[in-house]
N, C-alpha and C positions, 0 to 999 in steps of 0.2 A: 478524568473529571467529566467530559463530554462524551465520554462511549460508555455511559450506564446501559444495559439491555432495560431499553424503554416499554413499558406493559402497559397496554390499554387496560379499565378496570375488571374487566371478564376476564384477559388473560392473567392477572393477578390472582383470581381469584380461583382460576383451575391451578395456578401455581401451590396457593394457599391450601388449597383441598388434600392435593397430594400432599404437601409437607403434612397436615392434619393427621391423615390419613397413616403418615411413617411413624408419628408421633402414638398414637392409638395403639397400635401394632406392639410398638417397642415398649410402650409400659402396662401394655394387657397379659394374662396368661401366654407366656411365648411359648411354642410349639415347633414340632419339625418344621413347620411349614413359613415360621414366623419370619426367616432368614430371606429366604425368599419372595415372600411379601415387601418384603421393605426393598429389598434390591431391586425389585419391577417398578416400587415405587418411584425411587431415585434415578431409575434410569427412566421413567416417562418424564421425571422434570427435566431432567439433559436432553429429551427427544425435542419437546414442547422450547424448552430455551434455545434449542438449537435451531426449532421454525421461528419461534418472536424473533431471534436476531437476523436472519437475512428478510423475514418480512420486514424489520424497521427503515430498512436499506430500501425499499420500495414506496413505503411511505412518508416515507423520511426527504424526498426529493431534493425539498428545498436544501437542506443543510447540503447534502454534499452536491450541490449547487456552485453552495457557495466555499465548498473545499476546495474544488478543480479549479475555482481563483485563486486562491491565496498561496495554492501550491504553487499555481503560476506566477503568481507573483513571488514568491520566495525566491525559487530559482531565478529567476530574473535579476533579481538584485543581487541575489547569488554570485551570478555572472556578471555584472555590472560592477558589484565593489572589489574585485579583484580576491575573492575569496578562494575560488579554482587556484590560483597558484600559492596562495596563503596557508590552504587549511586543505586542498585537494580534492579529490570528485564527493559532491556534496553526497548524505545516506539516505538512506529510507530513515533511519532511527533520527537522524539531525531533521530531515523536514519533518517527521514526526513531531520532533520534540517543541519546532517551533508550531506547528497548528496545537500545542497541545493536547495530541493524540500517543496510544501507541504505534508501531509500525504493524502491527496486523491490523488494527481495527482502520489507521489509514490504507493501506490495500483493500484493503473489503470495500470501503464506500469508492475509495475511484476505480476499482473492478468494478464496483455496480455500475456507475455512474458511465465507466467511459469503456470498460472493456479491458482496460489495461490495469497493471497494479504499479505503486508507485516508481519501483525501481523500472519499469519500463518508462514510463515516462523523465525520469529524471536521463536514462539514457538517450530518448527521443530529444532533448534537450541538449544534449552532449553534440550529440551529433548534427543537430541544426548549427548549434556554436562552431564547431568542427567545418562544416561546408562555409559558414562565411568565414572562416580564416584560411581556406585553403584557398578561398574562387578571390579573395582581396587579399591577401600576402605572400611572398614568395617565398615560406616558411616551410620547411623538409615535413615531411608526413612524423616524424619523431619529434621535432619544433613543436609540431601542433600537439602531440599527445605531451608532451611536458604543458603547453600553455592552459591545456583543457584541466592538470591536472592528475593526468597518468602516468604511472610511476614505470610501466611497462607499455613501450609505443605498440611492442605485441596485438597487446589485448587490446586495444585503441582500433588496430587495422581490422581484427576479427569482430568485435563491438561493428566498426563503421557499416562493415561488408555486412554483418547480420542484417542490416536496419534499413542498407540500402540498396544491397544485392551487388554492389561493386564496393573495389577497394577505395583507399583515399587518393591513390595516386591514378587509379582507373578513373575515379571522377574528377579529378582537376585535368587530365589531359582530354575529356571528354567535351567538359566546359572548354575549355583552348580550342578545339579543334571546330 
């Protein structure tokens, strides 16, 4: 509902030309050539929608402005109502679903926006959560990926290490020391 590919009136109207134009084609004398025609057509309107859509993302500033809050605020409260051990590590498709976006068209604007796409971020969030339960509880590095919501402490420890270049137990004795 909020990720229409948004057309200023001129880009509309080179949309509209070419669809004209496929339309013309297909109910004129068709020709060897007429196959072809319309396929160059259709693939300029996919070239042309494929610039409107990441120019919208540049013009568009404000909106995903104000995406990179609400995401923030989701997972926040996220982590707040005790949802991590309820329902487990939150998706790209459930924050999606609560901005009322898809999960790609949410990636696209906080790519644009911040560099990163959502699943990075909802791990950068993981792992923030992660360091203040490691550096305030005396909770085993497996404690903590159950509390985060990890079904595999595994992947918890290779998550951490990606995000912060050490393990979890590398960084709580590091903090100690």
């Amino acid at each position: 509902m909020n990720e229409a590919l948004h057309l200023s009136p001129k880009e509309e109207d080179i949309v509209w030309d070419l669809f004209n134009k496929i339309k013309l084609e297909y109910y004129n004398n068709q020709d060897e050539y007429s196959k072809d025609i319309i396929l160059t057509h259709i693939d300029s309107i996919l070239k042309y929608a494929q610039r409107f859509y990441k120019r919208q993302f540049l013009n568009r500033s404000v909106l995903s402005g104000t995406i990179i809050t609400k995401f923030t605020d989701i997972l926040k409260h996220y982590f707040e109502n005790g949802a991590l051990q309820k329902e487990g590590l939150p998706t790209v498709k459930y924050m999606a679903a609560k901005l009322a976006l898809s999960s790609k068209y949410l990636s696209d604007l906080l790519k644009q926006e911040t560099g990163k796409t959502a699943l990075e971020h909802i791990h950068i969030a993981l792992v923030i959560e992660a360091k203040n339960i490691l550096m305030s509880t005396n909770k085993t590095v497996s404690e903590t990926a159950y509390e985060l919501g990890f079904e595999n402490p595994p992947y918890f420890s290779r998550l951490f290490k990606k995000e912060v270049g050490i393990t979890p137990t590398e960084y709580r004795e590091q903090f100690l020391n």
